[in-house]
N, C-alpha and C positions, 0 to 999 in steps of 0.2 A: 419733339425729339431733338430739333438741330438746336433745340433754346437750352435743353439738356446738355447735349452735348459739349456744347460753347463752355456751358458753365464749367463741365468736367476739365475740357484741357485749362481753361482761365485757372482751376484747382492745382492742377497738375505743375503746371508752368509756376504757378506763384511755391508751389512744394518743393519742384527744385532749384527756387531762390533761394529761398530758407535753407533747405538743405545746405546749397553750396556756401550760402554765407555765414552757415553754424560751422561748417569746416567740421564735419561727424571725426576725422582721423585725429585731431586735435583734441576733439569732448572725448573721445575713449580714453587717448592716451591722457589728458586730464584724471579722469576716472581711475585709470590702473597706476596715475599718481596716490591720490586720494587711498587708495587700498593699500598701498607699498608703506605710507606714513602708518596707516592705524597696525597693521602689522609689525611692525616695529614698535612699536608703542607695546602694543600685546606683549610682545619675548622680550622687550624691556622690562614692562612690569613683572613678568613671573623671575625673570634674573633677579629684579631686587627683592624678592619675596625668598629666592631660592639662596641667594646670599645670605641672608639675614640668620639660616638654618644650617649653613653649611660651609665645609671650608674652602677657602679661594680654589685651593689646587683639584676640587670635585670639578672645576668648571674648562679645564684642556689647558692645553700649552700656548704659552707668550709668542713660541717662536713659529707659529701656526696661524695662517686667515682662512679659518672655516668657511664654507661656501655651498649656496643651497642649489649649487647643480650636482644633478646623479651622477655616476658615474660608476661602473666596477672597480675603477684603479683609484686607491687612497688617495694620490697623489694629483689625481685632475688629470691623465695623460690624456682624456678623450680632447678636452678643454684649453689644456696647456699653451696653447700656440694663439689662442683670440684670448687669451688673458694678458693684463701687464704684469711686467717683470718684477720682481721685489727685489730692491736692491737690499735689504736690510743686510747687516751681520748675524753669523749667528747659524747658519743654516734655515731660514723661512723661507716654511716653502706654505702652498695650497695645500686643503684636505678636501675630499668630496669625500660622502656616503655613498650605500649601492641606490639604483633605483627603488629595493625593495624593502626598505628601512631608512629612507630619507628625512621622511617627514615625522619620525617616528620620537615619542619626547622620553626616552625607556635611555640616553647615550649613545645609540645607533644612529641616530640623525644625524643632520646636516649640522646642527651643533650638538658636540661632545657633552649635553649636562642631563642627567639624569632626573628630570624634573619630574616624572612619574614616583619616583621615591620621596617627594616630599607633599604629603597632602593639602597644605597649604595653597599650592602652586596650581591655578585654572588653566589648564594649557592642555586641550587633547591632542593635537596634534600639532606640529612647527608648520607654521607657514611657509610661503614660497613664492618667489617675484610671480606676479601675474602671468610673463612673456619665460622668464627662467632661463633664458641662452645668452649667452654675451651680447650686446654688452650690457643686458639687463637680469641681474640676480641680487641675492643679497651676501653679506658678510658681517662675521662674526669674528674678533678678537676677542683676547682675553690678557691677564695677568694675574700674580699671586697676590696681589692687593686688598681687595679684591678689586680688579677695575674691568672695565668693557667698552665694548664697542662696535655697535650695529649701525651699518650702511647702505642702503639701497639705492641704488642709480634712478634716475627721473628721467621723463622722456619728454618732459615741458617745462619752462620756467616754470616754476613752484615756490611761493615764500614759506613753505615748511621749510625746503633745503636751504634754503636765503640766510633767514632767520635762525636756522636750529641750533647756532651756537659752532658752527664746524667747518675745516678748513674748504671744503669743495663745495664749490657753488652748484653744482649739476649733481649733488647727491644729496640725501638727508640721512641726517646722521645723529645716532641718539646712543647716551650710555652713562656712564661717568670719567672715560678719558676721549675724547674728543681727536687725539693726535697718533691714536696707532697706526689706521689705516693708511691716511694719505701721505701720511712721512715715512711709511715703510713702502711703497709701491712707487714713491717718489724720493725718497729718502734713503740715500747710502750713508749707514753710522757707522764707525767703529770702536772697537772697544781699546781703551790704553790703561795698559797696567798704570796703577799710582807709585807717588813717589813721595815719601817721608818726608825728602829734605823741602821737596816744595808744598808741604802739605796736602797732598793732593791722594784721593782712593782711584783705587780705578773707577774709570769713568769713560762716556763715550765723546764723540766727537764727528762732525759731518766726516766726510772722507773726499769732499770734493768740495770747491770754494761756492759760498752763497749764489744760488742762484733765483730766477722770479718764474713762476710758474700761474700758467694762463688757470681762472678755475674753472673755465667753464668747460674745457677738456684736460684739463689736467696735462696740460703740454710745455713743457720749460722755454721759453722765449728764448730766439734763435736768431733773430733780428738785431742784429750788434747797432750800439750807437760808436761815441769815436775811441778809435782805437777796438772795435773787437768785444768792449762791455758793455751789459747792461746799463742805461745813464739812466739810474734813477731819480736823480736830479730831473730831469724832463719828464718823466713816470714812475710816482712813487709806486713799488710792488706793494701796495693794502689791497686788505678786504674791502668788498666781496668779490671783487674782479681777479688778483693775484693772491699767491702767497709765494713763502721762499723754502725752497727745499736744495736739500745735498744731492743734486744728480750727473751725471757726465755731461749730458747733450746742457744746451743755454749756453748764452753767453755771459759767465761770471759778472755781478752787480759790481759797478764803480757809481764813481762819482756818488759816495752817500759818508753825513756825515758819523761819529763816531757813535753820538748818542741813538742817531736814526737805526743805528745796525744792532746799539742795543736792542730797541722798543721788536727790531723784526724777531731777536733774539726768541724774547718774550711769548710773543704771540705765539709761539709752537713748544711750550713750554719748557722752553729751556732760556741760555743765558748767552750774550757774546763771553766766547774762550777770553780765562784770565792767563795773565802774564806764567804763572803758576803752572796752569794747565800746559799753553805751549812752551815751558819750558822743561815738564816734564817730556813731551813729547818729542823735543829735539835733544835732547840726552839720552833718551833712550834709539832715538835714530842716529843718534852719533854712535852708538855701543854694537851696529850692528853690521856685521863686516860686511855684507851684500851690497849696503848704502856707498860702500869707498870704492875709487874707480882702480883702488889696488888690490882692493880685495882682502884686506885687513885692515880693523881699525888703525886710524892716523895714517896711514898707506895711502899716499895719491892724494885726493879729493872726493869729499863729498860731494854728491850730486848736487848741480846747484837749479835746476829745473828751466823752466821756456825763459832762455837770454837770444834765441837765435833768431826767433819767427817777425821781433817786430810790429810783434800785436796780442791782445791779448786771447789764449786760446780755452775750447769747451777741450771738457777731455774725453777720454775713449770707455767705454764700460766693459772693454778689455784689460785688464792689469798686465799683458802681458806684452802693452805699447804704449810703451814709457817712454817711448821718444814722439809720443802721435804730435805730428805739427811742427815741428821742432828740426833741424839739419842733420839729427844724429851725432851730433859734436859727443866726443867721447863721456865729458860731464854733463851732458844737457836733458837727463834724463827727468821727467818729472815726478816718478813712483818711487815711492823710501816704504821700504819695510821698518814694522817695530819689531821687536824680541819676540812676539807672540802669533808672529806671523801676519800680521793684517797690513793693508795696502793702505797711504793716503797719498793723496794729489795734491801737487803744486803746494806744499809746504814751505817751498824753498824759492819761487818763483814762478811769476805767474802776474797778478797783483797783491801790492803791500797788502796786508790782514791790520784793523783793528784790533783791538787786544784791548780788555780790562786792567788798568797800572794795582794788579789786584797783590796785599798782604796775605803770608801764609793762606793764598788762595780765596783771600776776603776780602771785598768791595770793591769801589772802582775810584782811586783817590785820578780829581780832576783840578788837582791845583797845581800852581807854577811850581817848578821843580829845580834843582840843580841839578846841572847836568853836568858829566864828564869833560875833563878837558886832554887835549894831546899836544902833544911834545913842541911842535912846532907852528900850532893855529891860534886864529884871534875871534874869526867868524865861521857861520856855519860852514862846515867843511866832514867830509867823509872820513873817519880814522879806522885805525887799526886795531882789531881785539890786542894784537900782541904785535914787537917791530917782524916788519918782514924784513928779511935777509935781502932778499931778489930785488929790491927796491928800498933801500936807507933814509930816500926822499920823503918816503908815502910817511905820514901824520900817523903815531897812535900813542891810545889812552894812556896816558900818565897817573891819573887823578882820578877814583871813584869818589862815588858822595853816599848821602845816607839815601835820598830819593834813587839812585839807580846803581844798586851796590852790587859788585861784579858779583859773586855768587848766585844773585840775581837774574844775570842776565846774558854772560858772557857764558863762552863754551869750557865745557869740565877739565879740557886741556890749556895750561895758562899758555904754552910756548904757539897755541892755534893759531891763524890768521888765514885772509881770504886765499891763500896757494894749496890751504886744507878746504877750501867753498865751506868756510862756515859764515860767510857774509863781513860784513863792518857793521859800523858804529853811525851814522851821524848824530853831530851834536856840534854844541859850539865850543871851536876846536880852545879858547882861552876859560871855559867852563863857566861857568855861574846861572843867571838865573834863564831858563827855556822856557819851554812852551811846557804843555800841559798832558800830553799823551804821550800811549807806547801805541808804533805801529810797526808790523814783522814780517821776514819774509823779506823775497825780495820781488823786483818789479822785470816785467819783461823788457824798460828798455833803458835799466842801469846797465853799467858797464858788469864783464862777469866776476869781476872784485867784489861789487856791491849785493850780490845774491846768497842765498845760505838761508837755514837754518835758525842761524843764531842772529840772523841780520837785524839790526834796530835804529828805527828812525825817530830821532826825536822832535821834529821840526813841527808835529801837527800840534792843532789847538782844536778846541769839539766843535767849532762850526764850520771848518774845513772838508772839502769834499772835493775829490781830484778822480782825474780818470787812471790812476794807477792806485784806488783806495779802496779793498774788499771788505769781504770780511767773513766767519765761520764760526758759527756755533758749537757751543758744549753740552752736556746733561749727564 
């Protein structure tokens, strides 16, 4: 019996070695990884089945992230407070179903598609996260495309979520558009009416300068290099560790070169903003009387944004603190309304912006250019849209060219100059041959002549990269 016995604890003891070195909390949540992917996969497969029979708009709203927690209130209010925020435009919000129709594939569920009405479609009931409460469930967008996009949280390293083709590294994510979710919960865009003369439809636009976002929690880096920004020069923001999203919090990307900001562009399928685009953008914030510190257009000064702080700043996901960071100086505000009511940050100043030297809103021409010249310069020097009065001394533009033709680029009012903060010019002040880029905006720590709107630098060349050099996407 004591030979028995011996042998039972030698079992016992060697069982909770195994045990502790399998790590069991680990092999579950491995497990209820494993389940989260084939589940997805499943309402994958019956979407493309249910598409194939039926029209986009059978399958819910663009401006909605369906979600497979219950709830009585449509809206998630059980929920609402352990979810992240959607910054998107547009009014997105969350949907939950009740508890008592969640699962259910009839349109009553946790996603809006009626997959019981097309026979084709093997799907008895919708699935559901294993665990189901924040910060473990799933998600479903949509649009009129048809496109989609299913996401489920992981609770382990996983190369499904690695691999699956999709911005978050800590989720898996399956569908045909890969970039609704995590650019809309990290993603502030907004909408700008287009404009004819610059060839441009409406279209949307970050609402807040590039920034780099951690993916393994989906957290915008906050850890300034010099000056206040992102140095992505010392860490490029790629996959699978980062990506770049429109958000308030982070410290806006510098130091990256022109082409680099394209390719982040890219990646989230959209494009670095052409000259086009922010030029529609600054004519229509020039047109809008809220923006002038007089309170009617040409009145006072445009807003010229952060000239005060001396570094470069995050912004607030308050719109209603347009001075965050900043001394309050009567022009130093950095939120400009357009005509349609929507809010963007640091347009005007902040860090210079990248920009596409794009035709009727087409391509990215990167060749040496002729550049403006002014009145009284020989070398690179800061000029004047137009002479200022207050200052006879100050240099401006004489001379357009065909590469950067005032219509182009200059403000809608010819008599404007920087006492309107609609920025300057650099260029080389006896004109002829420059450098190779358009970059916009102005920088936190030009003088407040050099900030605006309409500000433009011509001194870059594409493998320049400065700690006053951002940049912001379009789609």
């Amino acid at each position: 019996m004591v030979e028995i016995l011996i042998v039972f604890a030698i079992l016992a003891i060697l069982a909770v070695i195994i045990i502790l070195y399998m790590k069991p909390a680990l092999i579950f949540a491995k497990s209820r990884d494993v389940r989260r992917v084939q589940d997805l996969k499943n309402i994958n497969e019956a979407l493309n089945v249910f598409a194939g029979d039926n029209p986009a708009t059978a399958m819910g709203s663009f401006a909605t992230a369906y979600i497979s927690l219950p709830d009585s209130s449509p809206t998630c209010s059980s929920w609402i407070s352990q979810l992240p925020p959607l910054y998107g435009s547009g009014g997105f919000s969350y949907h939950c179903a009740p508890q008592s129709t969640y699962t259910n594939v009839d349109g009553t569920g946790w996603i809006p598609v009626s997959f019981a009405s097309d026979t084709m479609v093997a799907l008895s009931n919708l699935p559901v996260d294993p665990i189901n409460k924040p910060p473990y469930y799933y998600v479903f967008m949509t649009a009129n495309d048809p496109q989609w996009e299913l996401v489920a949280f992981m609770e382990a390293s996983n190369s499904a979520a690695i691999s699956d083709g999709g911005k978050m590294a800590n989720a898996y994510e399956i569908g045909t558009n890969l970039t609704f979710y995590p650019y809309l919960s990290l993603g502030a865009w907004i909408n700008v009416p287009g404009n004819s003369a610059f060839g441009t439809n409406n279209f949307q636009v970050m609402k807040y300068e590039a920034k780099c976002v951690q993916a393994s929690n989906n957290q915008p880096l906050t850890l300034p290099s010099s000056w206040g920004g992102y140095n992505n020069s010392a860490q490029p923001c790629v996959n699978p560790n980062y990506y770049i999203a429109s958000t308030p919090n982070g410290a806006p990307i510098n130091y990256i070169t022109h082409d680099t900001a394209k390719s982040y562009c890219l990646t989230i399928g959209a494009h670095l903003i052409t000259n086009d685009e922010w030029m529609t953008i600054a004519d229509n914030v020039a047109s809008v009387a809220s923006n002038w510190t007089g309170g009617t257009v040409g009145s006072g000064s445009l807003y010229i944004g952060n000239n005060t702080a001396n570094t470069i700043l995050q912004a607030s996901p308050d719109d209603s603190q347009g001075y965050y960071g900043t001394n309050n100086n009567a022009n130093q505000r950095r939120t400009l309304f357009l005509s349609n009511g929507q809010v963007i940050w640091d347009f005007s100043g902040n860090v210079e912006e990248h920009v596409q030297r794009s035709v009727n809103n087409s391509g990215d021409n990167e060749t040496t250019m002729n550049v403006p010249s002014c009145n009284t310069g020989t070398g690179w020097e800061s000029c004047e849209f137009a002479p200022n009065p207050n200052n006879t001394s100050t240099p401006y533009v004489t001379a357009w060219t065909t590469d950067v033709p005032q219509a182009n680029v200059a403000p809608p009012n010819s008599s404007w100059n920087s006492n309107n903060g609609v920025g300057v010019i650099h260029t080389i002040g006896s004109g002829g041959a420059g450098d190779q880029l358009f970059v916009r905006g102005g920088a936190f720590n030009y003088s407040p002549a050099g900030d605006g709107v309409f500000a433009l630098n011509l001194s870059w060349y594409p493998s320049l990269s400065q700690m006053i050099g951002g940049f912001r996407c379009a789609k």
